[in-house]
C-alpha positions in Angstrom: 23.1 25.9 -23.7 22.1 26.2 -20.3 18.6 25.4 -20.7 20.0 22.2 -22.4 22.3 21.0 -19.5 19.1 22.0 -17.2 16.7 19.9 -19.1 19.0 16.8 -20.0 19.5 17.0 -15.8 16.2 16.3 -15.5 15.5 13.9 -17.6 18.6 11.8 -15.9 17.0 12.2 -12.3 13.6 11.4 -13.6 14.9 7.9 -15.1 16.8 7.4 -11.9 14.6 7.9 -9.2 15.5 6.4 -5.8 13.4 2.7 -6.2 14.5 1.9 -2.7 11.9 4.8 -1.5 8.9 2.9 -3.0 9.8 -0.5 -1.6 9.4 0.8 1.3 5.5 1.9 1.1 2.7 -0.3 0.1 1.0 0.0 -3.1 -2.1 1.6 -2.0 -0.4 4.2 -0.1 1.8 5.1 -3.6 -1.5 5.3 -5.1 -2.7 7.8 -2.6 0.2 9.9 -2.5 0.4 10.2 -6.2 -3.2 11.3 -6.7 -3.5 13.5 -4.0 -0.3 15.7 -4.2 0.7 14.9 -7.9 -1.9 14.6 -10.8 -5.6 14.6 -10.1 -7.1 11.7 -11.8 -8.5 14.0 -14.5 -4.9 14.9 -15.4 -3.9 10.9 -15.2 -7.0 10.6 -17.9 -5.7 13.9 -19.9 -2.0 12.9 -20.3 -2.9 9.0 -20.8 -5.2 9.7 -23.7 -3.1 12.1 -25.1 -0.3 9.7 -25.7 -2.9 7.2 -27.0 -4.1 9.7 -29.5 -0.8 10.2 -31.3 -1.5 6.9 -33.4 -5.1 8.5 -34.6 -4.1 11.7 -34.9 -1.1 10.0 -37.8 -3.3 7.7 -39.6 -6.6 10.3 -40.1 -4.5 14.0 -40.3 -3.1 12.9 -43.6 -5.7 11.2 -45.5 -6.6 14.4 -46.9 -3.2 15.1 -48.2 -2.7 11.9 -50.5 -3.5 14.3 -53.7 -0.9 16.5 -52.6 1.9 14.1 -51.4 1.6 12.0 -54.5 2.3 15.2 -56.5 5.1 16.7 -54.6 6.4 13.0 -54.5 6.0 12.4 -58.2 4.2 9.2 -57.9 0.6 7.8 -57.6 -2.2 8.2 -55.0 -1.9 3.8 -54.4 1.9 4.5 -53.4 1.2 7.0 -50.7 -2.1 4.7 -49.6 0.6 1.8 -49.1 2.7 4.2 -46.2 -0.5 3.9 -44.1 -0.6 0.0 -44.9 3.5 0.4 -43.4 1.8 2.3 -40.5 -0.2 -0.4 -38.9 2.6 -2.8 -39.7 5.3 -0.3 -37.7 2.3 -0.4 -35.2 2.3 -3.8 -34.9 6.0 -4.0 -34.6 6.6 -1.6 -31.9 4.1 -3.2 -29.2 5.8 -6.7 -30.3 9.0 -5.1 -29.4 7.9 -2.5 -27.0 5.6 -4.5 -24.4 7.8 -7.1 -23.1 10.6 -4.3 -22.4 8.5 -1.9 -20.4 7.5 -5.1 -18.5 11.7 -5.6 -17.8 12.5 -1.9 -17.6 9.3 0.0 -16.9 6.7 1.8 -18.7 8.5 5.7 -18.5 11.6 4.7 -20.4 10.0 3.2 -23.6 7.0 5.3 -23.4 9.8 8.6 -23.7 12.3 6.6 -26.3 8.5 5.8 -28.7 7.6 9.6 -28.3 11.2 10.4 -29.5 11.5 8.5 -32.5 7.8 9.4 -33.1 8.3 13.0 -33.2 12.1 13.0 -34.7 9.9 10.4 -37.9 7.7 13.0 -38.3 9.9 15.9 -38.5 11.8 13.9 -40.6 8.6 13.2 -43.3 8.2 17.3 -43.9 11.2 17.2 -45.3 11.6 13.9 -47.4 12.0 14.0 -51.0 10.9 10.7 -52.4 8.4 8.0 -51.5 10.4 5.2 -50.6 11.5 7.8 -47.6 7.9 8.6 -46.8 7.7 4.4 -46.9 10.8 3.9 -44.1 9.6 7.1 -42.2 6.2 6.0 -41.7 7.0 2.8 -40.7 9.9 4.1 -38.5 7.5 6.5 -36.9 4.4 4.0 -36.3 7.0 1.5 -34.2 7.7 4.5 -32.0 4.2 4.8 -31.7 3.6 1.7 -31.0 6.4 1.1 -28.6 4.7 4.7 -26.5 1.2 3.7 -27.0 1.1 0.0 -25.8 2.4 0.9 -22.7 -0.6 3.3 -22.2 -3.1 0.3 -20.5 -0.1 -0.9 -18.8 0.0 2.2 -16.6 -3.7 2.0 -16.2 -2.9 -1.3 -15.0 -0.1 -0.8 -12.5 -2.0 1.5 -11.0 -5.6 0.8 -10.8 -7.3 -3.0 -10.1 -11.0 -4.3 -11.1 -14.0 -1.9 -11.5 -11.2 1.3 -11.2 -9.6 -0.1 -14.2 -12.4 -0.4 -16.6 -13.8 3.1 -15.5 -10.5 4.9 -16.4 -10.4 3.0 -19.4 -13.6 4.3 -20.5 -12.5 7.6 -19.2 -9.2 7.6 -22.0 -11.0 6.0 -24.7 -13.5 8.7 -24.7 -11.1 11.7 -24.5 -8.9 10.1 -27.0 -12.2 9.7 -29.5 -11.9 13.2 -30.0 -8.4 12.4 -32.1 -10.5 10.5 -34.9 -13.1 12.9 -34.6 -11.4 15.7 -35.4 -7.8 15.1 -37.5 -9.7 14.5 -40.9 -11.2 18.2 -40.1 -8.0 19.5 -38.9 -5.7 18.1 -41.9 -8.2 19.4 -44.4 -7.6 23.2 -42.4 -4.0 22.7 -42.6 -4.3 21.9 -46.3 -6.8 24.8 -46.8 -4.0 27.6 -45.3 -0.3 25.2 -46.0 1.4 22.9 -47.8 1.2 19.4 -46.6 4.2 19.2 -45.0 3.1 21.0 -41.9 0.6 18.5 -40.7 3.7 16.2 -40.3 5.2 19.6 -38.6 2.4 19.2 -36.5 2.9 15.9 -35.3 6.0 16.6 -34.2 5.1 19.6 -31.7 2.2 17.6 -30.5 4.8 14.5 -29.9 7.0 17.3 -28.2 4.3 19.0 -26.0 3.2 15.3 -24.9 6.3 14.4 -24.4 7.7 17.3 -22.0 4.2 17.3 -19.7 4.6 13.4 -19.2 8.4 13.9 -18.7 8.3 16.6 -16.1 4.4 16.4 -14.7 3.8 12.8 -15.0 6.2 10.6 -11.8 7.3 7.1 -12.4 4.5 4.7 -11.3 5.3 1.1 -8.8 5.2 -2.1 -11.0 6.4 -5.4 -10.9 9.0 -6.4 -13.0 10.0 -9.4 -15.1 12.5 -10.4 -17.0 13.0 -9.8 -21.1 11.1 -13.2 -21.9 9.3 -11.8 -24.9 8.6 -15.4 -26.1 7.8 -16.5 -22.7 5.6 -13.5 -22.2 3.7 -13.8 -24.9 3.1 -18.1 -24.4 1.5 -17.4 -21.0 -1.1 -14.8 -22.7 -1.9 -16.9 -25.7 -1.9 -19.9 -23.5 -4.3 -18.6 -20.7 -8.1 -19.9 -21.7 -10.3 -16.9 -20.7 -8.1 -14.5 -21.5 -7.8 -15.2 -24.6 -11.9 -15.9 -25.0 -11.9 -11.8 -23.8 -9.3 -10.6 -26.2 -10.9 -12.6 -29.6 -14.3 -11.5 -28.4 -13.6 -8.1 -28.3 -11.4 -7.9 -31.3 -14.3 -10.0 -33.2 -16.4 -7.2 -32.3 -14.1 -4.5 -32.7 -13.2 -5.5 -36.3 -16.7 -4.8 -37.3 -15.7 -1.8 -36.7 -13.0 -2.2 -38.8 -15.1 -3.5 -41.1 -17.7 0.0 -41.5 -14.5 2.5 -41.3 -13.1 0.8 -44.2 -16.1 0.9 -46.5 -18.1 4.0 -44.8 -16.9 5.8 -48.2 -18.9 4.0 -49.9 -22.0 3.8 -48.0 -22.6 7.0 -47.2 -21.1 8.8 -50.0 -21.3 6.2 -53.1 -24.9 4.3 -51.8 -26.6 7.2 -49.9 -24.9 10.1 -52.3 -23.8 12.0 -49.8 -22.0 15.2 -50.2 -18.0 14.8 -48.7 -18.3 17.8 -46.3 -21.6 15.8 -45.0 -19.6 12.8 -44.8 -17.6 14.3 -42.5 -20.8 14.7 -40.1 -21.7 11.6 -40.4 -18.6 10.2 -39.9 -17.8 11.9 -36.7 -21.3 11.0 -35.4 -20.4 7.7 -35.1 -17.7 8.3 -33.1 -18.8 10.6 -30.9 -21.3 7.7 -29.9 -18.2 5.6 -28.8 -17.2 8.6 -26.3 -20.8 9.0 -25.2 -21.3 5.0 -24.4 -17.9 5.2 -22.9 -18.9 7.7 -20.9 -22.2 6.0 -19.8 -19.6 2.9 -19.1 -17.7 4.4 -16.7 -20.6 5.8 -14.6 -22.3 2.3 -14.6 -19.0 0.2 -13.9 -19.1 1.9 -10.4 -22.4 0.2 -9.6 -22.6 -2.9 -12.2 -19.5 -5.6 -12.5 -17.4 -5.2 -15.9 -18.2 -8.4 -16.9 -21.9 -8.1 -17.0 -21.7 -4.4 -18.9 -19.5 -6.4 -21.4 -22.1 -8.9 -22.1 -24.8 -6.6 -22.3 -22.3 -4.5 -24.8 -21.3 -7.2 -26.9 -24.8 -9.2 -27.2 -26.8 -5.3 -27.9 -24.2 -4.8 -30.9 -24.7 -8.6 -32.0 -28.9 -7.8 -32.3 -27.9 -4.2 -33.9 -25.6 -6.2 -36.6 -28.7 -8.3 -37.4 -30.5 -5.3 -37.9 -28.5 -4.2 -39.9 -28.0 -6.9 -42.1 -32.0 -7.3 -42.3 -32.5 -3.4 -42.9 -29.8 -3.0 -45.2 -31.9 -1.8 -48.4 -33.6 0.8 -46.2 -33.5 4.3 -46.1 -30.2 6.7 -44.5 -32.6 7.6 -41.7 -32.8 4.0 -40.4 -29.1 2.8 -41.3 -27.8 5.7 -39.9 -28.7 5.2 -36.4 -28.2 1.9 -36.4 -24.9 1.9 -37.6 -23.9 4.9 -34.8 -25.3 2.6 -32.0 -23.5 -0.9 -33.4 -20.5 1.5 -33.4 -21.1 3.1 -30.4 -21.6 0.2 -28.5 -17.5 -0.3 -28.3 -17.8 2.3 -25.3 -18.9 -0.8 -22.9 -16.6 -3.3 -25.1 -13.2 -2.0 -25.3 -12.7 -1.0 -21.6 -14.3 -4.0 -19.7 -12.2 -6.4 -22.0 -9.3 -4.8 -21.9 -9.6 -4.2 -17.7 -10.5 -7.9 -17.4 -8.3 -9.1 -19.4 -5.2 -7.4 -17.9 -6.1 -8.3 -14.7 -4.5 -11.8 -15.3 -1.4 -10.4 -16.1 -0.3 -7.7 -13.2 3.4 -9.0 -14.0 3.2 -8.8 -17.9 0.5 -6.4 -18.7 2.1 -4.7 -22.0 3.0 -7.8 -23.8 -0.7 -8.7 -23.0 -1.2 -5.1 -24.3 0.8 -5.9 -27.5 -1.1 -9.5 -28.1 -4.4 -7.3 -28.0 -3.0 -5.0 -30.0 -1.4 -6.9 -32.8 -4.5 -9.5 -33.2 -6.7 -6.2 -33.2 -5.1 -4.5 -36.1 -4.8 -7.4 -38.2 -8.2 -9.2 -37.8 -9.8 -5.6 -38.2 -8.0 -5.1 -41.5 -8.8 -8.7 -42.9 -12.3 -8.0 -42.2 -12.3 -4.9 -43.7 -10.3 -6.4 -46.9 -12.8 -9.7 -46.9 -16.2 -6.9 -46.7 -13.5 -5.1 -49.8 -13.1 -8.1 -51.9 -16.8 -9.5 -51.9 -18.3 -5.6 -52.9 -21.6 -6.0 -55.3 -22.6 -2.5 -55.3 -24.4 -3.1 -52.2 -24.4 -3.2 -48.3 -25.1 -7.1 -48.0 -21.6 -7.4 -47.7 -20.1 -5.1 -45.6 -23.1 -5.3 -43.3 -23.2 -9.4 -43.6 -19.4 -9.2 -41.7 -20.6 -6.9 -39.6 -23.1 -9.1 -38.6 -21.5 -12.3 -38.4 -18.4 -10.4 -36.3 -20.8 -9.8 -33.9 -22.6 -12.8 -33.7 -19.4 -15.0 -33.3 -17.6 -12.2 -30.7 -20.9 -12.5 -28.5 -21.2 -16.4 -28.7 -17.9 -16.7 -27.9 -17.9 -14.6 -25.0 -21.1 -16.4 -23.4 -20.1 -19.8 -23.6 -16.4 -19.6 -22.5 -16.8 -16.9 -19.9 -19.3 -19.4 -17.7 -18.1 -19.6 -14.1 -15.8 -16.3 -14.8 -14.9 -15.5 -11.2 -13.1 -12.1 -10.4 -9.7 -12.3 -9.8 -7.9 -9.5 -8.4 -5.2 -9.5 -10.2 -3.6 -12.5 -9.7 -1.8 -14.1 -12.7 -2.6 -17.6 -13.6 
């Protein structure tokens, strides 16, 4: 009981902290004193990716399961594929709701109320006893997700400007790679030793062990604040030119992503024949190329403008996508490599985007974060469905979108960022 009263303490001073102090002290100096005597940036990376992985770790740690839930559930494989359908919807929902309230409130209040109902959801889905609870839970569990995870670049945002940005962003994506990578692997463990319920027990203490290191390790960070103008918020991103020519560039490219995760099934294991623990390998292959462009990105982003590394990301994926689409009837040993370094690629893409995208919105940066979000999930899946819905048996279609994806994202990106200047965070 006393732990409780301790702990529940706590969590009241945190939310309160004394604002007056910071208004007092210049941003930079905030900056200073929080690296230096609170969390070293490696720590800032650590705990930032980890609450970015949360949403990974959901979607990929149960696809091994759907056997098993369907049977326990007494209903078909189809019905338990629809709650991760619900998932990106809940997703979607949360950073709708979630981004324009962080930018009212701040980013440590929704960031700990989406790890709550996250964890509590999943808790909640080792124990349900029919699918159409699995169906609410999901979806109930992706909004908290989504409400904790968009605010994730908005930190990044408050606290670092310009080439800082897009280097920690490369920094998080990479370390949060490692949730894709390995959740397929780590669900089929779980599986191998318990019943399926324990992966969702799983998400839960993870969700519980983020949640208590950014409650008591990580301090409220300075940022402007607005008022709840959700509509408003989101009519100044839609309505601002070259953002928007950023964020349907990169989700353009992103969605051939999209577009290869939904059918890499099928190429590798139905067109290549391989085996399903080699799929696996292959699979996380191309991933780990994300983290190790992602990594070159943030060295070169030191030296080299963001812009410029986007440009050279985007147009290199838009030549491999061609490749592609012109090598298609070729061998594994040529597709392969290709497809890791269209995928890979997204280490220069995502971050310089994201970081020059946000930079237009200092005020508002999580409902920009939510826009980005939203349109990424839902043009990725269409792709993915359109690459679905023309299959022939062969890769002309799935590589075709992932050519034209590119080709458009690229195009787009050249013409309409002419005359880009940098603007240091002012909000237009």
């Amino acid at each position: 009981m006393y732990l409780k009263s301790e702990s529940t303490a706590c969590f009241i001073l945190l939310l309160t902290e004394d604002l007056n102090f910071y208004s007092i002290i210049s941003a930079h100096y905030i900056k200073e004193k929080f690296m230096s005597h609170s969390l070293t940036e490696r720590q800032i990376v650590l705990t930032l990716a980890a609450l970015s992985a949360v949403t990974p770790l959901a979607i990929d740690m149960y696809l091994p399961s759907f056997p098993a839930i369907a049977t326990d559930l007494h209903t078909s494989i189809p019905n338990v594929e629809f709650s991760l359908s619900l998932y990106f919807f809940g997703m979607a929902m949360g950073q709708l709701f979630g981004g324009p309230i962080s930018d009212a409130y701040g980013r440590r209040p929704m960031v700990i109320i989406g790890l709550i109902v996250f964890g509590l959801s999943s808790f909640m889905l080792s124990i349900t006893p029919q699918i159409e609870t699995f169906w609410i839970l999901r979806a109930l569990q992706s909004f908290g997700g989504g409400i904790a995870t968009v605010n994730v670049s908005a930190t990044v945002r408050d606290m670092f400007d310009g080439k800082e940005s897009a280097r920690i962003f490369s920094l998080i994506g990479m370390v949060m790679l490692m949730a894709p990578l390995l959740a397929p692997s780590l669900g089929s463990l779980v599986l191998h030793f318990f019943e399926w319920e324990i992966i969702f027990v799983l998400l839960a203490l993870y969700t519980l062990f983020a949640l208590g290191y950014y409650l008591f390790r990580f301090p409220s960070v300075k940022q402007k604040r607005t008022k709840i103008t959700p509509i408003q918020n989101y009519k100044i991103v839609l309505s601002h030119k070259l953002a928007m020519i950023f964020i349907i560039s990169q989700i353009l490219s992103s969605s051939g992503m999209y577009t290869f995760i939904t059918s890499s099934s099928f190429i590798y294991m139905e067109h290549f024949h391989i085996s399903p623990s080699k799929f696996a390998l292959f699979f996380g292959a191309n991933v780990l190329m994300i983290m190790i462009f992602g990594r070159l990105n943030a060295w070169l982003v030191k030296r080299i403008e963001p812009l410029s590394l986007l440009r050279f990301g985007m147009s290199v994926q838009a030549v491999l996508g061609i490749l592609l689409f012109v090598f298609r009837n070729e061998s594994l040993y040529l597709l392969f490599p290709l497809i890791g370094l269209y995928v890979g690629t997204l280490g220069f893409i995502f971050s310089n985007s994201i970081s020059l995208t946000l930079e237009f919105f200092p005020t508002i940066s999580a409902s920009a974060n939510a826009i980005i979000g939203v349109l990424q999930y839902s043009v990725g899946a269409l792709m993915g469905f359109i690459a679905s819905s023309m299959h022939d048996g062969t890769l002309f279609p799935i590589t075709g979108v992932m050519m034209m994806v590119s080709l458009c994202g690229t195009t787009l990106l050249m013409l309409g960022s002419r005359g880009y200047i940098p603007h240091h965070g002012r909000q237009s």
